[in-house]
N, CA and C atoms as a LAMMPS dump frame, in Angstrom:
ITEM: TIMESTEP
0
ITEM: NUMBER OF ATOMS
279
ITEM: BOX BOUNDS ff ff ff
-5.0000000000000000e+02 5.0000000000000000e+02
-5.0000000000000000e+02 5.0000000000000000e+02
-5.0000000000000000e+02 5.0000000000000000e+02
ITEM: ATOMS id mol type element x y z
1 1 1 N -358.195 0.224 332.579
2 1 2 C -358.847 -1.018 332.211
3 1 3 C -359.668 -0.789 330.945
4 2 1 N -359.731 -1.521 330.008
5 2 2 C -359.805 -1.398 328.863
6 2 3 C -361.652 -1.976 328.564
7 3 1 N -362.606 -1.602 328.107
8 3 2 C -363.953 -2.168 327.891
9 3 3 C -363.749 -3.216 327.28
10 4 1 N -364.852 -4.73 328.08
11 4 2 C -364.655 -5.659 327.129
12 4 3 C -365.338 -5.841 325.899
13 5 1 N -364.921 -7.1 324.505
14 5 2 C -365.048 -6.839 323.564
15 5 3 C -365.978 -8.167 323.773
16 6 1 N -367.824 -8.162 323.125
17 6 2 C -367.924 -9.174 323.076
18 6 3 C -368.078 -9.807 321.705
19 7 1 N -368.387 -11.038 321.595
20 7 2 C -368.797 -12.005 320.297
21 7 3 C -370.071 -12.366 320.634
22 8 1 N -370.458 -12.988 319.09
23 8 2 C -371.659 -14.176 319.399
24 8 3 C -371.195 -15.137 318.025
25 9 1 N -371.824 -16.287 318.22
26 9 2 C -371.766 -16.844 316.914
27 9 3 C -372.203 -16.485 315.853
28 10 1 N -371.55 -16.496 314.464
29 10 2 C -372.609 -15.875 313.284
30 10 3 C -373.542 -15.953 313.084
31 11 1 N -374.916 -15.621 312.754
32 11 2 C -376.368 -15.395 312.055
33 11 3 C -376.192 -17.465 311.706
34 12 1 N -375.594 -17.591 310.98
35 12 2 C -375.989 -19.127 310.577
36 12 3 C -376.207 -19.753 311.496
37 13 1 N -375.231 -19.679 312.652
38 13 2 C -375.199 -20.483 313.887
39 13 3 C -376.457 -20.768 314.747
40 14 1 N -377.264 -19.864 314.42
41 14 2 C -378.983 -20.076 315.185
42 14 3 C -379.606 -19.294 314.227
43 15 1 N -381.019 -19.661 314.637
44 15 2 C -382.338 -19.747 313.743
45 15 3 C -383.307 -19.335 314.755
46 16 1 N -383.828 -18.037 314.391
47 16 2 C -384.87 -16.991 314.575
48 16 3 C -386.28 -17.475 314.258
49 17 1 N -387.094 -17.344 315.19
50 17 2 C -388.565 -17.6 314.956
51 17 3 C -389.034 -16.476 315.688
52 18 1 N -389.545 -15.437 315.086
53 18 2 C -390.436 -14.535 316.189
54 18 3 C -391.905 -14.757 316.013
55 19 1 N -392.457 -14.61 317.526
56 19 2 C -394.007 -14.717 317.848
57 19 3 C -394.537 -13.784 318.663
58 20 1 N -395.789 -12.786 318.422
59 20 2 C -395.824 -12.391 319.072
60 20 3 C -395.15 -11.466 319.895
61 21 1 N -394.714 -10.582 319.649
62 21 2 C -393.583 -9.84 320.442
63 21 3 C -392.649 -10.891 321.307
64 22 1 N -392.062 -11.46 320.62
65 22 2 C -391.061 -12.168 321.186
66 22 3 C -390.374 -13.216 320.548
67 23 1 N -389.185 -13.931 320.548
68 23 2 C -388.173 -14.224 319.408
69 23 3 C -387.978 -15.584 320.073
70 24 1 N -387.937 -16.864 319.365
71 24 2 C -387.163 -17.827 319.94
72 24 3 C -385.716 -17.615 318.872
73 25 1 N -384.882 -18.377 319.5
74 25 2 C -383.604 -19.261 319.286
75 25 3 C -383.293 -19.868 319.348
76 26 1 N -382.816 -20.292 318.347
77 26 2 C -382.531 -22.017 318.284
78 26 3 C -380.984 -22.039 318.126
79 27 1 N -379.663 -22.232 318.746
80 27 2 C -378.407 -21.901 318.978
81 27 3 C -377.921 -23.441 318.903
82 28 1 N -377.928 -23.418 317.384
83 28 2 C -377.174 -25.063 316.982
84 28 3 C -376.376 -25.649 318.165
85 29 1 N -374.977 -24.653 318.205
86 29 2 C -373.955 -25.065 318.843
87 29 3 C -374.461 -25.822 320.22
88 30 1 N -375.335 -25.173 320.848
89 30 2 C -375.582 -25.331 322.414
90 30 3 C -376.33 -26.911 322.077
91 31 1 N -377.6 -26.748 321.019
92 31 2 C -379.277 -27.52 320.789
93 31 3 C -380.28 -26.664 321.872
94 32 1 N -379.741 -25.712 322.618
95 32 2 C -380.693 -25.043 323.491
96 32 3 C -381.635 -24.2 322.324
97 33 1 N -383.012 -24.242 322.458
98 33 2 C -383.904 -23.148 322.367
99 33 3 C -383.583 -21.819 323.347
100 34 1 N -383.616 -20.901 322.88
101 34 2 C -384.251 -19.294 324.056
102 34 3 C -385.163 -18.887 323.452
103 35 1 N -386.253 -18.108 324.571
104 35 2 C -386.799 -17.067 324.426
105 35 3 C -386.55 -15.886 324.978
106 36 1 N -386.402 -15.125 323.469
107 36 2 C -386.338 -13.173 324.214
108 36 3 C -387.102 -12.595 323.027
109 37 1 N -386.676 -11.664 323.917
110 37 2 C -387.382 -10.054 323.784
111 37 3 C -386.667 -9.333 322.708
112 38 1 N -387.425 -8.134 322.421
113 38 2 C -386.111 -7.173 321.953
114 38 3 C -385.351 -6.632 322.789
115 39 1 N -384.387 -5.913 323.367
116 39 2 C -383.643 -5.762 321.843
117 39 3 C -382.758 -7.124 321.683
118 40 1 N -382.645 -8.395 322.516
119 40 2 C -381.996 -9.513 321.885
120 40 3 C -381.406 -9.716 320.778
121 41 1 N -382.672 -10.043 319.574
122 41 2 C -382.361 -10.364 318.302
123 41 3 C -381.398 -9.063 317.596
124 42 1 N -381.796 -8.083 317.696
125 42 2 C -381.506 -7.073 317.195
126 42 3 C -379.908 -6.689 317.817
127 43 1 N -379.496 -7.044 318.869
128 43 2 C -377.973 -7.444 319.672
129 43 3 C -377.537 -7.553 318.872
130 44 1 N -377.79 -9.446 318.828
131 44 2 C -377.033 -10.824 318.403
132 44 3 C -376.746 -10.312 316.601
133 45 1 N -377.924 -9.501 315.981
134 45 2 C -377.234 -9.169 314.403
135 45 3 C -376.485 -8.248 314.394
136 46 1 N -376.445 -7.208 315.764
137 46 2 C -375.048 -6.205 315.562
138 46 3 C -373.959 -6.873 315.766
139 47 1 N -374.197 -8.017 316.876
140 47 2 C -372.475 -8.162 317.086
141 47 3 C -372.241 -9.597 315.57
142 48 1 N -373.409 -9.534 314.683
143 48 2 C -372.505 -10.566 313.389
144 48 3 C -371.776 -9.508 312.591
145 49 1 N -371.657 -8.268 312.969
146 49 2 C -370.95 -7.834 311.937
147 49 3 C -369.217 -8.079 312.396
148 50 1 N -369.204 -8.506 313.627
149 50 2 C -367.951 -9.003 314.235
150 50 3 C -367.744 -8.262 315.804
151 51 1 N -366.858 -8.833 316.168
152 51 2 C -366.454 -8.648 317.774
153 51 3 C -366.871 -7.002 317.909
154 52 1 N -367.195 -6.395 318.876
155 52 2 C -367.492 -4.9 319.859
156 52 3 C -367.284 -4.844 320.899
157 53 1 N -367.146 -3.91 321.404
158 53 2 C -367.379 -3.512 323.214
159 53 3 C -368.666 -2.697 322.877
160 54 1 N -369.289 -2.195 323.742
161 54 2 C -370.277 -2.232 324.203
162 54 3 C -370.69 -0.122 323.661
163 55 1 N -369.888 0.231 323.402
164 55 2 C -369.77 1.424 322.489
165 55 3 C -370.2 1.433 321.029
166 56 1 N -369.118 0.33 320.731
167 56 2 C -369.272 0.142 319.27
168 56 3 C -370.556 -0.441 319.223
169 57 1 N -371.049 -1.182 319.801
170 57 2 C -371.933 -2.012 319.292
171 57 3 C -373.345 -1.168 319.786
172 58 1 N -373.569 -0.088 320.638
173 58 2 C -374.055 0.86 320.536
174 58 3 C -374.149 1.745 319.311
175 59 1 N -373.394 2.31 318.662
176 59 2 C -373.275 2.832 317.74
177 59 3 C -373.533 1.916 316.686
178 60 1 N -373.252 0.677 316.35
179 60 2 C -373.875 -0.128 315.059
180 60 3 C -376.076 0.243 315.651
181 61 1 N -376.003 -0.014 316.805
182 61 2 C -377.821 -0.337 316.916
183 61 3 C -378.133 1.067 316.797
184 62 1 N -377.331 2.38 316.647
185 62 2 C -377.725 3.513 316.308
186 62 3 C -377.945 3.974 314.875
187 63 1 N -377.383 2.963 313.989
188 63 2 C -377.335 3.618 312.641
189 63 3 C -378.575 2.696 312.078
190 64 1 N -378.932 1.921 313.01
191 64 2 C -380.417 0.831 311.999
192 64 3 C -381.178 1.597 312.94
193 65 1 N -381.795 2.201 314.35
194 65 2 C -382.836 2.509 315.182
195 65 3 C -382.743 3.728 315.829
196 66 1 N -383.642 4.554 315.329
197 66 2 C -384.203 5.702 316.013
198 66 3 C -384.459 4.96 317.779
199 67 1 N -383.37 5.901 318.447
200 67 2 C -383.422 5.558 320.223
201 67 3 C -384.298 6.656 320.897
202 68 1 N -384.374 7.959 319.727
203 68 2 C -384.843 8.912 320.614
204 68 3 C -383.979 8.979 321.783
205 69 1 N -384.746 9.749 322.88
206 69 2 C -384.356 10.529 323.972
207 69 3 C -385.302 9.364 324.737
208 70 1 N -384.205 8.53 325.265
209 70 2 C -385.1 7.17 326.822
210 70 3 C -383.996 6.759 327.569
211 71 1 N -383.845 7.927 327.804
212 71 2 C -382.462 7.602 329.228
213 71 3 C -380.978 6.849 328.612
214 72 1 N -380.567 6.278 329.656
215 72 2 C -379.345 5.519 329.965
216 72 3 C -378.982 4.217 329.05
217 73 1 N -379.047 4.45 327.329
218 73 2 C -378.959 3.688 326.37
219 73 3 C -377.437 2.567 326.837
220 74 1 N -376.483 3.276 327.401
221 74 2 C -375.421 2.578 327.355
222 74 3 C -375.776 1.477 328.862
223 75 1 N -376.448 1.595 329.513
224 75 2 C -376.786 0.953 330.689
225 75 3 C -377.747 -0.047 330.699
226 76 1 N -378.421 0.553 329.848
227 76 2 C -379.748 -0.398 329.098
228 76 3 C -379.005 -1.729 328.468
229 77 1 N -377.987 -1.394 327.23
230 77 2 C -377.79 -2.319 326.719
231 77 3 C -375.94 -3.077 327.073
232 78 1 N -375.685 -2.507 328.361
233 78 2 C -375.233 -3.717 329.238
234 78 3 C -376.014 -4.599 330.171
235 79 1 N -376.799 -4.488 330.359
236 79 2 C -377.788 -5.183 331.102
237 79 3 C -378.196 -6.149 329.904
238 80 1 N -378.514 -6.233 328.938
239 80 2 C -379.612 -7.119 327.318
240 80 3 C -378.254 -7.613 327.435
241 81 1 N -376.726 -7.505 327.098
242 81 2 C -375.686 -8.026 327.283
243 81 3 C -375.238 -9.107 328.24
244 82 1 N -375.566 -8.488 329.512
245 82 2 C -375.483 -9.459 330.701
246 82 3 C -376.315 -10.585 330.536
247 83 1 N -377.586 -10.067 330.013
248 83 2 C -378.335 -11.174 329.725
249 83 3 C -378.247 -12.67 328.853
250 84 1 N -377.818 -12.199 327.321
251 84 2 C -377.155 -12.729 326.676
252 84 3 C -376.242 -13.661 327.097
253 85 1 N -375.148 -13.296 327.584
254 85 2 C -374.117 -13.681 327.644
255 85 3 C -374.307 -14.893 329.022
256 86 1 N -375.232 -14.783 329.65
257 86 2 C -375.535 -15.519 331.077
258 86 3 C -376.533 -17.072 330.21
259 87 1 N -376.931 -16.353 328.989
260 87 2 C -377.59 -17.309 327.935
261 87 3 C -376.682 -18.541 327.502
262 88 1 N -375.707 -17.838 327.249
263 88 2 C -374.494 -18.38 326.314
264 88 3 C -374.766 -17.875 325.261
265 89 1 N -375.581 -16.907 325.049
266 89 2 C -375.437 -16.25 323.541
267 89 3 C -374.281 -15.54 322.343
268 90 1 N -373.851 -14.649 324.045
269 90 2 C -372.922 -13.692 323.853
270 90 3 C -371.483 -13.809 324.827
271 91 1 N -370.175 -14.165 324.666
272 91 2 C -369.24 -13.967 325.388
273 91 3 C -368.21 -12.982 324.935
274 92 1 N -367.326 -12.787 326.519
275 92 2 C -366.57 -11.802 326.206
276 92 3 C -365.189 -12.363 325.857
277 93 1 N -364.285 -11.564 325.15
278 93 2 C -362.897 -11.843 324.568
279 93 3 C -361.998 -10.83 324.829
């Protein structure tokens, strides 16, 4: 079984306001507002460089952020994924 690959809509498609340790979204397509956290925002601009599974798109948030040594990075960010995607931020293809 093959890892799935997800999307999001491009960077144009919603509009970023951060406050405070924490990010709204404004996701044209939907008219929904969200609020999150990091690593959210910081997701949603790896996967504009185009579609990933969950490796790749690990490795894009490795070449912008020092992760250090904090456990279970690939577990961490299927979970911010699950999240997403339960948003409608992020789906899989």
């Amino acid at each position: 079984m093959t890892a799935p690959v997800y999307r999001a809509d491009p960077p144009e498609a919603r509009r970023l306001v951060e406050l405070d340790g924490v990010a709204l979204i404004f996701h044209r397509s939907s008219g929904l507002t969200h609020i999150v956290a990091p690593p959210a925002p910081q997701i949603l601009d790896a996967l504009g460089e185009g579609p990933a599974d969950s490796g790749a798109l690990l490795n894009r948030l490795q070449r912008v952020y020092d992760f250090a040594d904090s456990g279970d990075l690939a577990e961490a960010l299927a979970a911010r994924i699950d999240e997403l995607e339960a948003a409608g931020l992020v789906w899989r293809t």
